[in-house]
N, C-alpha and C positions, 0 to 999 in steps of 0.2 A: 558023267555030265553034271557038273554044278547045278544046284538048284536052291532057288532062295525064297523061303515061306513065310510073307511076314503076317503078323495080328499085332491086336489089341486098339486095333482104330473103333472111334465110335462118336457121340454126341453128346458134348460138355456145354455149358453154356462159358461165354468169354470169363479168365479168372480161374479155371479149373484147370485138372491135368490128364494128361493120359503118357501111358510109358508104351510103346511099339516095341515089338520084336520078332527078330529076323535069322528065323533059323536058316545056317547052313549045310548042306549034303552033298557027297559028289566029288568030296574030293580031301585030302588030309589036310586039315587046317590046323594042327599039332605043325608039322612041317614046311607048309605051304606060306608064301607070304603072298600077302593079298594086301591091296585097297580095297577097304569096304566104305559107304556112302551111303547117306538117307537124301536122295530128291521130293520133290514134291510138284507136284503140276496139279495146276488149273486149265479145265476145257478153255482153248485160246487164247493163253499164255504160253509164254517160252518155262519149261521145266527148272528148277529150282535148286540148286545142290546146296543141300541145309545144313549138312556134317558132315567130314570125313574121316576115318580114324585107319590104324593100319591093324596089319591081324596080329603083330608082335608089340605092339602099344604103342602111343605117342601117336607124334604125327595129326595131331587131332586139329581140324578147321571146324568152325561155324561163319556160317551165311552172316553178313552183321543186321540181315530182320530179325534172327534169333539168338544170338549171342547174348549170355545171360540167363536166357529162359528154359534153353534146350541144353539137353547134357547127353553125350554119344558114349557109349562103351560098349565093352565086348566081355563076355565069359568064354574063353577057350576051351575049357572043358565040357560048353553045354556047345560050341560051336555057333556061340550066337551073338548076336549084335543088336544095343538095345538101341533106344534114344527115348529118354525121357523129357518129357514136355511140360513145361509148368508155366501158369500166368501165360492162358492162351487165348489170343486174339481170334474176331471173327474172320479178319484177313489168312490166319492160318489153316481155314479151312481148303483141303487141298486132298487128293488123292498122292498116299506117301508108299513112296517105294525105297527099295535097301538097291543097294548093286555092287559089283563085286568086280576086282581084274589082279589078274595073277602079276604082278613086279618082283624088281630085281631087289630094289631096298624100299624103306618105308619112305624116304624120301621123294622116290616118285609119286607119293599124295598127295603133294603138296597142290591144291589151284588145279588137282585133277577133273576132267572134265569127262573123260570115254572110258565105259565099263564095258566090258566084255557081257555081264551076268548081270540079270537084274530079274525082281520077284516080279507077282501080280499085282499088288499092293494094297493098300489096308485105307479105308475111308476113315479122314478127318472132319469134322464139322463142328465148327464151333459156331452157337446162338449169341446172338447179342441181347 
């Protein structure tokens, strides 16, 4: 069973950064292609799809709230998927989650919208 563990969420004031990361298990991601994703939700807000990248590389989206600011990658050999944050807004504050769906090519990531896997997720809060 796939399972996705992300940290590194915490409380920056607006201007700072923080880098998230989302460990994968459960399944060979050596072999495995995958879309992986950072959303992000707000209590009564519709959820947020902030980045997306693929588990062989490329393929990479950002939201255009954070394009620029936000940078997605992955370490294959740690099975992990980061997304760094920088020059962060109070509006970014959001509870952030990774999600995960097994495809055929990377090109199914493109404007993807439904993960099969997705973590518990990691609190964002930025002060103003």
């Amino acid at each position: 069973q796939v399972q996705l563990v992300e940290s590194g969420g915490g409380s920056v004031p607006a201007g700072g950064s923080l880098r998230l990361s989302c460990v994968a298990s459960g399944f060979l991601y050596s072999s495995s292609r995958y879309c992986f994703a950072w959303f992000r939700q707000v209590p009564g807000k519709e959820r947020e799809r902030v980045a997306g990248i693929y588990s062989g590389g490329g393929f990479i989206e950002y939201a255009d709230s954070v394009r620029g600011r936000f940078t997605i990658s992955r370490e294959s050999s740690k099975n992990t998927i980061f997304l760094q944050m920088t020059n962060l807004k109070p509006e970014d504050t959001a509870m952030y989650y990774c999600a995960a769906d097994p495809v055929s090519a990377g090109s199914a990531c493109w404007s993807k919208s439904d993960y099969d896997y997705r973590g518990q997720g990691t609190q964002v809060t930025i002060s103003s």
